[in-house]
VOGU-3710 file (C-alpha; in Angstrom, 3 decimals, decimal comma):
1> xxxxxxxxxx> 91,111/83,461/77,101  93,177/86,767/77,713  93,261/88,050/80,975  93,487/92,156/79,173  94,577/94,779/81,899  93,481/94,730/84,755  95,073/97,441/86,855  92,356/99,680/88,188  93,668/103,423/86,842  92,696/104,810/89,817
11> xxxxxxxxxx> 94,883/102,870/92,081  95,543/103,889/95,503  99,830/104,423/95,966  100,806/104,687/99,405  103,785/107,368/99,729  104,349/108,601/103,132  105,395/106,974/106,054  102,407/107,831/108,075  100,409/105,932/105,146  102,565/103,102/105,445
21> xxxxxxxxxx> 102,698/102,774/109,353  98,969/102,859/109,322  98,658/99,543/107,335  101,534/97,824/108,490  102,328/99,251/112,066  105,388/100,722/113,502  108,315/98,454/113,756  108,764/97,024/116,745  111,718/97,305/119,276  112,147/93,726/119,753
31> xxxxxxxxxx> 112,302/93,087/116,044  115,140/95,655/115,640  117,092/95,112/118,979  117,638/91,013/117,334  119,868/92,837/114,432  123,612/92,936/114,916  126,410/94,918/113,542  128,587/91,591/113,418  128,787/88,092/112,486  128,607/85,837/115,898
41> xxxxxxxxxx> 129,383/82,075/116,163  125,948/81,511/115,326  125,784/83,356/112,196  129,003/82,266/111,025  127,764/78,103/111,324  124,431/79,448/109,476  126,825/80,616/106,757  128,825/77,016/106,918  125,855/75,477/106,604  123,734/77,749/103,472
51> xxxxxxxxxx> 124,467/76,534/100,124  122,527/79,279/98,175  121,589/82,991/98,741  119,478/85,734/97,155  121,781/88,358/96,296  120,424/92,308/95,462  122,832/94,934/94,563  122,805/97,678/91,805  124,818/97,607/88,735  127,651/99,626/87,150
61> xxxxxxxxxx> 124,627/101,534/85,405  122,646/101,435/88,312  119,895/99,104/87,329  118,760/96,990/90,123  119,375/93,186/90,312  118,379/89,749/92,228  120,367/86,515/91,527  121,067/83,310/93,256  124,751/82,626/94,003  126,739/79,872/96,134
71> xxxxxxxxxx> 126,545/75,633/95,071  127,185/74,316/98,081  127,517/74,194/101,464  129,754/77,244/103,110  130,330/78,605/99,551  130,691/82,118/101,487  133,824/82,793/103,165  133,682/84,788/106,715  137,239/86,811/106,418  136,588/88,896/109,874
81> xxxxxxxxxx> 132,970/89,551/111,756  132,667/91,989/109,644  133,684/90,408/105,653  132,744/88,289/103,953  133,557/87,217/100,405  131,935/84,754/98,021  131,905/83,641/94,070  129,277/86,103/91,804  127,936/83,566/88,843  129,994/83,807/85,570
91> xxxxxxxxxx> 127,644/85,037/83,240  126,076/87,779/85,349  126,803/91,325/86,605  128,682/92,840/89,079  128,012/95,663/91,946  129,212/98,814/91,603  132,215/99,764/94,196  131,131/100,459/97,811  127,121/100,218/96,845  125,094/98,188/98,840
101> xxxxxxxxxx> 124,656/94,845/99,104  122,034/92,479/100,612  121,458/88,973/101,081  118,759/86,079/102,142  120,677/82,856/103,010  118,591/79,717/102,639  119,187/76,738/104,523  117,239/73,753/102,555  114,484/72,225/105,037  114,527/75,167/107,704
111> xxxxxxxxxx> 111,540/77,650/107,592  113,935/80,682/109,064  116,205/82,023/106,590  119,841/84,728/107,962  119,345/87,662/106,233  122,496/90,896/105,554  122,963/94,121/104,577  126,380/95,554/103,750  128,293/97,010/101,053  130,662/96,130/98,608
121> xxxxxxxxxx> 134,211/96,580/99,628  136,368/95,154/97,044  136,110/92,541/93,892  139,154/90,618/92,482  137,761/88,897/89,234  134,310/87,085/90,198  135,249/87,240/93,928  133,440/89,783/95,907  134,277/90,956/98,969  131,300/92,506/101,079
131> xxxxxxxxxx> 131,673/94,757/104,487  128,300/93,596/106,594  126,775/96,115/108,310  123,180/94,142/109,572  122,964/90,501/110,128  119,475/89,108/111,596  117,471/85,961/111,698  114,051/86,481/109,409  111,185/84,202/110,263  109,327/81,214/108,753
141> xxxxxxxxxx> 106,209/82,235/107,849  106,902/83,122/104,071  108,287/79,659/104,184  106,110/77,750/105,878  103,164/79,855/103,256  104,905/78,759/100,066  106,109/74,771/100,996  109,137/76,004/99,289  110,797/72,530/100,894  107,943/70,406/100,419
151> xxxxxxxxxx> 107,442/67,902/97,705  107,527/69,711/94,204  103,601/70,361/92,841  102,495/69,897/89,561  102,810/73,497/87,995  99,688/75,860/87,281  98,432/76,876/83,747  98,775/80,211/83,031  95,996/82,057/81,062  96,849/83,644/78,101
161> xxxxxxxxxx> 98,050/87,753/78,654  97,383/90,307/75,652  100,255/93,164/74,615  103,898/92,592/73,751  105,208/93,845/77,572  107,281/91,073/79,074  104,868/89,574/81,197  103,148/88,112/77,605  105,738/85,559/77,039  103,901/82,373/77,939
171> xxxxxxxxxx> 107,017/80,741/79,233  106,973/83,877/82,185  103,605/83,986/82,615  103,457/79,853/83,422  106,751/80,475/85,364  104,662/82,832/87,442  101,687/80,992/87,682  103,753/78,113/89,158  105,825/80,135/91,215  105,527/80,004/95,422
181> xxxxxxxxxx> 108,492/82,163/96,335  110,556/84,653/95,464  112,966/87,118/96,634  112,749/91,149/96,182  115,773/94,037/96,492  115,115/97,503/96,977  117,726/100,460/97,830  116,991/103,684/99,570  117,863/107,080/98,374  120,846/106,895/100,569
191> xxxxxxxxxx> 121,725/103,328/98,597  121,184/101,039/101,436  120,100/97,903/100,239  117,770/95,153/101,298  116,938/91,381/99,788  113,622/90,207/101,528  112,270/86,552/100,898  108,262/86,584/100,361  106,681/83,101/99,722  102,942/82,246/99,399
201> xxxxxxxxxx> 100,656/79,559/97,486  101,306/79,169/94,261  100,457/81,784/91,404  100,439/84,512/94,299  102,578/86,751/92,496  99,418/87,953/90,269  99,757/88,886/86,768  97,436/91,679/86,004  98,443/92,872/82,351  101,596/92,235/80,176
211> xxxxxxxxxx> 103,942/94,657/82,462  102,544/94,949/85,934  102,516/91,978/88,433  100,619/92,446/92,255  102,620/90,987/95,020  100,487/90,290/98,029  101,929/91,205/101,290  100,783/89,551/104,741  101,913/90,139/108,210  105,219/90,027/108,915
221> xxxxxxxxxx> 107,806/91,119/111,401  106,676/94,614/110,367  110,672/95,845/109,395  108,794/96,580/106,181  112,265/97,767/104,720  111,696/96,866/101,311  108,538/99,557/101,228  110,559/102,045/103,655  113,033/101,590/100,306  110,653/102,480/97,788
231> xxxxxxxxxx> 109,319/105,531/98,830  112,804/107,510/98,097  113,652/104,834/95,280  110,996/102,922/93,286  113,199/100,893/91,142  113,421/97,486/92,477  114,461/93,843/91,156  113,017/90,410/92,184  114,353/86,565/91,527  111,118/84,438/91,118
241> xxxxxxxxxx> 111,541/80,364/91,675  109,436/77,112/91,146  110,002/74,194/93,271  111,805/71,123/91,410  113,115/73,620/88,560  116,781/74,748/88,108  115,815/78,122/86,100  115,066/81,507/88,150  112,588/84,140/86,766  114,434/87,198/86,850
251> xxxxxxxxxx> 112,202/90,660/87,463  113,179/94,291/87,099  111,002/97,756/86,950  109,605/99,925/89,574  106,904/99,424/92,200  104,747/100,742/95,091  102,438/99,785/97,578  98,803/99,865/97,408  95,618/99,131/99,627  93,509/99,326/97,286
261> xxxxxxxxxx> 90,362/96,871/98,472  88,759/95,305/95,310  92,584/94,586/94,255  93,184/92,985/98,055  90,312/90,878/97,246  91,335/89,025/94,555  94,781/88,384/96,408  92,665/86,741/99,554  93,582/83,273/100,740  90,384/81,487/102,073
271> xxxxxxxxxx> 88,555/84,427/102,064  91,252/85,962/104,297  92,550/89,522/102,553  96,629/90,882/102,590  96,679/93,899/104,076  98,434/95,681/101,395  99,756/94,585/97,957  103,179/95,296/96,071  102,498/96,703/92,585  105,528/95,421/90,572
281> xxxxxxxxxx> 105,875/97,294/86,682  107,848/95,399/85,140  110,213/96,471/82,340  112,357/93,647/81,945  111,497/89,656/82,626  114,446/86,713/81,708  114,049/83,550/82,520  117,365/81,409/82,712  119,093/78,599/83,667  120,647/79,190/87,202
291> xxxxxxxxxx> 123,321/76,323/88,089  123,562/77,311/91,574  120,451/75,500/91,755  121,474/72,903/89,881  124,341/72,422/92,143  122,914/73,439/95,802  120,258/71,091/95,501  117,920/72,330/97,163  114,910/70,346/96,370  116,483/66,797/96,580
301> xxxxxxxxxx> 115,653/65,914/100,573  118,686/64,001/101,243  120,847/67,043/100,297  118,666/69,828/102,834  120,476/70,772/106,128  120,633/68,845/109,377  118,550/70,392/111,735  120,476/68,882/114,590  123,412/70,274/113,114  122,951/74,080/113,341
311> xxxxxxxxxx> 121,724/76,212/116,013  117,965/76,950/116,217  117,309/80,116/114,514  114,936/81,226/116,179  116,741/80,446/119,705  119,355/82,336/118,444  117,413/85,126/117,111  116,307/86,043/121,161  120,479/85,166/122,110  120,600/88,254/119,621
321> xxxxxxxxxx> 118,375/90,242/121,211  119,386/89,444/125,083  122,378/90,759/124,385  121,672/94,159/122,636  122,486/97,136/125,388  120,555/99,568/123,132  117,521/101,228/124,546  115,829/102,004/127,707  113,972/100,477/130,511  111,261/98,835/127,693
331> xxxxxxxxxx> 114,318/97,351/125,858  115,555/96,084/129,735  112,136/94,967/130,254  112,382/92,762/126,455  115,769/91,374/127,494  114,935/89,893/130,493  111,603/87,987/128,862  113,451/86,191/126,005  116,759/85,201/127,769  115,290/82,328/129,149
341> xxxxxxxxxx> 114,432/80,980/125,781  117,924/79,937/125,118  117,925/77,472/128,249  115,235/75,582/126,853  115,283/75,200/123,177  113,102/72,260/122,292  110,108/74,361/124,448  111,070/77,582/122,746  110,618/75,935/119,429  107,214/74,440/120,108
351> xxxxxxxxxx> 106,358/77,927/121,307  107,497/79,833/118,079  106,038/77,008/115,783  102,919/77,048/118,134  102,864/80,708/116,637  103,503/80,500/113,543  100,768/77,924/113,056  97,893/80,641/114,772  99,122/82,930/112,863  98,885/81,217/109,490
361> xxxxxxxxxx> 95,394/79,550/110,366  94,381/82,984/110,671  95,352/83,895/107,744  93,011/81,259/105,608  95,929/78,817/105,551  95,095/75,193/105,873  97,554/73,678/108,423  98,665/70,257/108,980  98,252/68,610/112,400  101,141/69,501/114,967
371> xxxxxxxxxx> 104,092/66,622/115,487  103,930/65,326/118,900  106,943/67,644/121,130  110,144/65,897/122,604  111,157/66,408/125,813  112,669/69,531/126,839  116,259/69,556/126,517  117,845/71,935/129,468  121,025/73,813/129,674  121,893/74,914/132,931
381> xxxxxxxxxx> 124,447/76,738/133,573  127,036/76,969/136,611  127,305/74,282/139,667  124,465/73,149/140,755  124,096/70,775/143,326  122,753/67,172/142,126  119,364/66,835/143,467  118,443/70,367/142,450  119,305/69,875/138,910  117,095/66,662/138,191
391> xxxxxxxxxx> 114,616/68,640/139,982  114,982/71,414/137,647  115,096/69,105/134,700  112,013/67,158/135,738  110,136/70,843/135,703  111,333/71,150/132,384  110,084/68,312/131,294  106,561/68,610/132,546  106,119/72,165/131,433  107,019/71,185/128,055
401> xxxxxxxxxx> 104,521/68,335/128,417  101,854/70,463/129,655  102,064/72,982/126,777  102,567/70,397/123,997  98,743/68,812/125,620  97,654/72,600/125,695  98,444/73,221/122,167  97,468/70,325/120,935  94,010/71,363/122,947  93,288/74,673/121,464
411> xxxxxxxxxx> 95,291/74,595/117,984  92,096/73,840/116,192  89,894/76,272/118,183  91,640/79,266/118,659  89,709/82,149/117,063  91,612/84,144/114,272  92,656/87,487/114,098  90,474/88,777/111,335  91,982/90,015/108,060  88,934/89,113/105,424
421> xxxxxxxxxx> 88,588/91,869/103,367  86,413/95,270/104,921  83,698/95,288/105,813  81,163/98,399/104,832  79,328/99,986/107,118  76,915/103,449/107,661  76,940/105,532/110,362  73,839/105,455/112,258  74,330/108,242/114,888  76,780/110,480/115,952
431> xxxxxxxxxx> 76,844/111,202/119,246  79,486/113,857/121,170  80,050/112,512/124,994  82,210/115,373/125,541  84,816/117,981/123,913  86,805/115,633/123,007  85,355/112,064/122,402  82,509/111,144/120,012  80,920/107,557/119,885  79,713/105,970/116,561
441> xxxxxxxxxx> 77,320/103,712/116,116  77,862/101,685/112,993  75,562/98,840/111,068  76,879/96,512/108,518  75,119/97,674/104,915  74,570/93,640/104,540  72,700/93,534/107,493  75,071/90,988/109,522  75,863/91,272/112,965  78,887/92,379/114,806
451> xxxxxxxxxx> 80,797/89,485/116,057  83,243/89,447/118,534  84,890/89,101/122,267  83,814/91,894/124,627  87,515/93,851/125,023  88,338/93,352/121,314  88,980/96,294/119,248  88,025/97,174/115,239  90,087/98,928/112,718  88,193/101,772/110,820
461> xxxxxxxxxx> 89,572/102,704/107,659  88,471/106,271/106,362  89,377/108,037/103,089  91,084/111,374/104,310  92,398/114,337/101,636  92,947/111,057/99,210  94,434/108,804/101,791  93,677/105,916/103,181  94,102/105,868/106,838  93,636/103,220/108,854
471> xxxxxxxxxx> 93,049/103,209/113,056  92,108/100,682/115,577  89,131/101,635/118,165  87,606/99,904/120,680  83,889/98,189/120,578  82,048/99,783/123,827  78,429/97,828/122,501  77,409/94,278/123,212  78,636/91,439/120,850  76,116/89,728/118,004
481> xxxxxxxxxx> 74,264/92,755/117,272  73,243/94,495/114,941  74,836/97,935/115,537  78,048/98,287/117,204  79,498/101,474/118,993  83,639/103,177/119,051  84,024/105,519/121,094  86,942/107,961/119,458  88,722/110,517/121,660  90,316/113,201/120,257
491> xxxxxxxxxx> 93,851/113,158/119,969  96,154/116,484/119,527  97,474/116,438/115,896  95,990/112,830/115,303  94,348/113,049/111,839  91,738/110,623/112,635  90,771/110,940/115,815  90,131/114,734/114,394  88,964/114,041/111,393  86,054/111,669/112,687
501> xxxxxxxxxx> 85,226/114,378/115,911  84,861/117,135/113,568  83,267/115,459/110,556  81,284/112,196/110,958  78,089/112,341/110,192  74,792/109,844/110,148  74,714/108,227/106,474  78,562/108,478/106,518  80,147/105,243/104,918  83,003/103,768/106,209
511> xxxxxxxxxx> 85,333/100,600/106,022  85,736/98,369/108,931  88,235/95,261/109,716  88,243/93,306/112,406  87,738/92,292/115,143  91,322/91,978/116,941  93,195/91,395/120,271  93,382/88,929/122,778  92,410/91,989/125,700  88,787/90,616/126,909
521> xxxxxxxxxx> 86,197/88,469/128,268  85,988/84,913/126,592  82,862/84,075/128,085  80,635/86,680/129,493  77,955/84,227/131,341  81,054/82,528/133,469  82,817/85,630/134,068  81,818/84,919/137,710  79,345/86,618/140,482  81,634/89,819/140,925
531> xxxxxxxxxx> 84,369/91,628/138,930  86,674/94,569/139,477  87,397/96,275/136,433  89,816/99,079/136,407  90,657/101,961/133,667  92,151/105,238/132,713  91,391/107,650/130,657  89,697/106,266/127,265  91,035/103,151/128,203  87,376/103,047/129,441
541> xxxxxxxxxx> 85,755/102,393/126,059  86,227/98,328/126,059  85,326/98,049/129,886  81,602/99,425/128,637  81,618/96,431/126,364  82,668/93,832/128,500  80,826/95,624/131,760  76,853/95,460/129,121  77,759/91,518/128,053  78,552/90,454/131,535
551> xxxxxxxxxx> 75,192/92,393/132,820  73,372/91,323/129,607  74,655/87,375/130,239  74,267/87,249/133,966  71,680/90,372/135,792  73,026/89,406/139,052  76,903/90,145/138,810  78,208/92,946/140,703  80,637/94,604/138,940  82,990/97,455/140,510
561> xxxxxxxxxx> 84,633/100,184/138,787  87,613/102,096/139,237  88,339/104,981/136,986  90,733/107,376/136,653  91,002/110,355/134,978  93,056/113,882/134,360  90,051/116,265/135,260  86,403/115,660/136,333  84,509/117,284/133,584  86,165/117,690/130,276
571> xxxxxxxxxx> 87,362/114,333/130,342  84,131/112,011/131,494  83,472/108,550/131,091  82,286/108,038/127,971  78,193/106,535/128,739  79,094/108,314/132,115  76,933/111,472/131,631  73,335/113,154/132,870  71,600/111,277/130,687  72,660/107,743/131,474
581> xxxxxxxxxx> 72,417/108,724/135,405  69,182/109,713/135,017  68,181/106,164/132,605  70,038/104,118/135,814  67,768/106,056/138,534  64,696/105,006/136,372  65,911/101,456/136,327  66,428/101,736/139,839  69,650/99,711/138,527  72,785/101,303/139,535
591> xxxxxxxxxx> 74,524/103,995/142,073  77,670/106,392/141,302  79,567/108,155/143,588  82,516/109,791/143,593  85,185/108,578/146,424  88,302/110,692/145,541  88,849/113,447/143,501  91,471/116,103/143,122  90,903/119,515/140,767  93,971/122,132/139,923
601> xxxxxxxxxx> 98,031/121,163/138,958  98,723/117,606/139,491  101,444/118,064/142,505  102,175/114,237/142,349  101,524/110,881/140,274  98,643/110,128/142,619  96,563/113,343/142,462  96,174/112,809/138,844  93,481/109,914/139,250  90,261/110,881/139,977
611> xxxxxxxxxx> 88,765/107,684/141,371  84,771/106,555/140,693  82,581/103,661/141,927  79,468/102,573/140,463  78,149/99,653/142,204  76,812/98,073/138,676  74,851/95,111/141,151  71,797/93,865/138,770  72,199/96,665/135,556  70,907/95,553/132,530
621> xxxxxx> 72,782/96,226/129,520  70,199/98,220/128,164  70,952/101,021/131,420  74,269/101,144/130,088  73,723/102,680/126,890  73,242/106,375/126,277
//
């Protein structure tokens, strides 16, 4: 059966870098403040220990390229902090002087892989010699997605593809189909260049006609470098591998990045959608016999690395970032909270795998059962008397106890971030709580209800001038119902927050994902007798939600409210107005009164917060709305 094209023609390409922060979020500091300028001791034993690497560079004629190079163990040579030099394979090309260079290192059996950027700086025969300019530890999830150091799999059968592109070959297409991981290069405009690992379940690098292949992309640490890359140069290159086989699938052509959602579908992973794919069009496809494999390896067991033997990646990845300088009192702030990882590396670890085993269970991944933790190994440093240290060590011990019984606990019951594909949903009412804010109330066109944790938030994702944009708002309704309310305020120069104040309408359809975050009320009916709940600005908007399920769960709680706010009329609490004072008095249900406020320039932080008590004793959820 032939699979015929099946690349929608109106396809959605994502080609700003507004677009692209909207679907995969702004980089984080903390993921940037890990990268250094120079090899340390830990990167340089990372190197002793790789015996294979994805290489990306461009060639003479500037065509891009991915290979595998090294054999064995330390095959790369560290000539200063900032060198390194290393064997290119015999039959294959060469970079062209002083363009960049990238690299993944793989270490056989360990999920993190050291990833560097640099440049070539001079070549005597097949020896290269590369200045490094980034060095960083990457994470495990593509990894851990992919198995890649698992027992091999029996491979996949490919369906037949129609054309003569290079994707028809049945040997590539079964390659493909078979395929959990692979490595992708990309350059800027400014020829900086970047290798990135991506790894998923087999047959995830989807063929969908003889030239054009869709890469799924799932969260990550968010660098997104390789699609930063292709918006000022398309052209990219990719090495493609199968478990147990010594032959790479090598990929070159151009690409983008799409969100389109009937493609996203297809590419879900128990019902669990990317949140953007890579659209690969592929002009050339070889598949060849790579004896760097052969002689790394990498899938005979006995022959992976020695985790004992090499410093965890991870712990090293925070020793990284404790000792950037950069930044200001939010970079001081990220310092001090992962330095103490490196004194206790056996906890640190169950804390990152902890992670990475949430995060992939939310993300439709079946996941094995946890191995039991060992006992927290502690390195304190300095004199310390004797008595104080076992007494430190002993604390060590039981913490790392106490969150191996806590994980254990909760891994099975933790509730996922949701990424299943959007949701659509119509636009019931429109309603304008002031100048600047506008609540929606939204029903799913299925008819479902709206599940979720008071506090939680939901991404909207609305077609604007022929983008997508994408923007998370907070759920001020009660949970498992059929409608659910955002409140929006409008933001100056924000093109949704605009957009939506100026132009939503009733019978308006819209996309929805979520819900998300951890901000929130578990259990509304043992919240407890009385709360204090305290806000600013629209930082109201989830309060309503968790203030109606707590009310709705439990009439008698008394709930107290401190707001705060830049003026006392443009700016109101959204539900806050006439009409839902004059619902309350009906009820009987609920007072308000003002106990500080200040009007005119703010002279000092303090006379900016307007302060506002409502004594919420026995409200019913249904006096809350408005």
């Amino acid at each position: 059966m032939s699979t015929g094209s099946a690349v929608p023609a109106s396809l959605h390409r994502v080609s700003d870098v507004e677009s692209l922060e909207a679907i995969i979020g702004r980089t984080p500091d903390m993921v940037m403040m890990k990268q250094l300028d120079a090899l340390d001791d830990g990167c340089r034993r990372l190197l002793a220990a790789s015996p294979i690497a994805g290489v990306g560079f461009r060639d003479l004629e500037g065509r891009p390229h991915t290979t595998l190079v090294g054999g064995v163990a330390g095959f790369v040579q560290v000539d200063s902090p900032q060198r390194i030099s290393f064997d290119l394979p015999v039959d294959g090309p060469f970079p062209a002087d002083r363009s960049g260079v990238s690299f993944v290192f793989l270490l056989p059996g360990i999920g993190e892989t050291l990833r560097l950027n640099g440049s070539a700086a001079a070549r005597s025969g097949r020896r290269l010699a590369v200045n490094v300019e980034e060095a960083y530890i990457h994470c495990a999830r593509c990894v851990l997605r992919s198995d890649l150091w698992e027992d091999p799999q029996p491979g996949s059968t490919a369906q037949p593809v129609d054309g003569n592109g290079p994707l028809a070959d049945p040997k590539v297409a079964e390659f493909l189909a078979s395929a959990p991981f692979l490595v992708l290069s990309s350059q800027n405009a400014g020829g900086a260049s970047d290798t990135s690992p991506r790894g998923d379940q087999r047959g995830f690098a989807r063929i969908l006609d003889d030239r054009t292949v869709a890469v799924p992309d799932r969260r990550g640490n968010q660098r997104a470098d390789t699609f930063r890359n292709l918006l000022s140069d398309p052209r990219i290159s990719a090495g493609v591998l199968v478990p147990g086989r010594a032959d790479i699938l090598h990929l070159s052509g151009t690409a983008f990045l799409t969100d389109d959602p009937a493609l996203l579908a297809r590419l879900a992973v128990g019902g669990t959608v990317p949140h953007a794919a890579l659209i690969i069009n592929v002009e050339q496809a070889s598949l060849r016999t790579s004896e760097t494999l052969r002689t790394a390896r990498v899938w005979d067991h006995s022959a992976h690395v020695n985790g004992a033997a090499i410093p965890d990646m991870m712990v090293l990845a925070a020793k990284h970032l404790s000792t950037n300088r950069s930044g200001g009192t939010k970079a001081k702030a990220t310092r001090l909270a992962v330095t103490p990882l490196g004194a206790f590396p056996d906890l640190a670890r169950r804390l990152i795998d902890f992670g990475y085993r949430r995060q992939l269970r939310s993300e439709g991944y079946a996941v094995a059962p946890q191995k039991p933790l060992r006992h927290c190994s502690v390195r304190l440093v300095g004199r310390l008397p004797h008595g104080l240290r076992r007494t430190l060590q002993r604390l060590c011990r039981d913490v790392s106890s106490s969150f191996a019984r806590w994980a254990d606990t909760i891994e099975g019951t933790l509730a996922p971030d949701d990424r299943r594909a959007p949701r659509e949903v119509r636009v019931v009412e429109v309603l304008h709580e002031t100048a600047d804010a506008v609540t929606l109330t939204l029903e799913d066109v299925s008819g479902a209800l709206f599940e979720f944790r008071p506090g939680q938030f939901f991404t909207l994702i609305v077609q604007i001038d022929g983008r997508s944009v994408r923007r998370p708002y907070s759920a001020s309704s009660v949970p498992r119902t059929a409608r659910l309310t955002l409140t929006i305020k409008r933001i100056a120069g924000g093109r949704c927050s605009v957009y939506l104040n100026d132009t939503a309408r009733a019978d308006d359809r819209l996309r929805l994902l979520g819900p998300s975050g951890s901000f929130g009320v578990e259990d509304p009916a043992t919240a407890g007798p009385e709360l204090v709940l305290i806000a600013g600005g629209s930082g109201i908007t989830p309060l309503m939600s968790i203030i109606r399920a707590v009310l709705a769960a439990n009439a008698e709680s008394r709930l107290t409210l401190l707001y705060g706010d830049r003026s006392d009329h443009r700016r109101r609490p959204p539900k806050y107005d006439g009409r839902t004072r004059a619902r309350a008095s009906r009820h009987g249900r609920r007072r308000s009164r003002p106990i500080a406020t200040r009007s005119g320039p703010v002279q000092r932080p303090a006379d900016a917060v307007l302060l506002h008590r409502w004594d919420l004793r026995r409200m019913s959820g249904e006096t809350c709305q408005g």
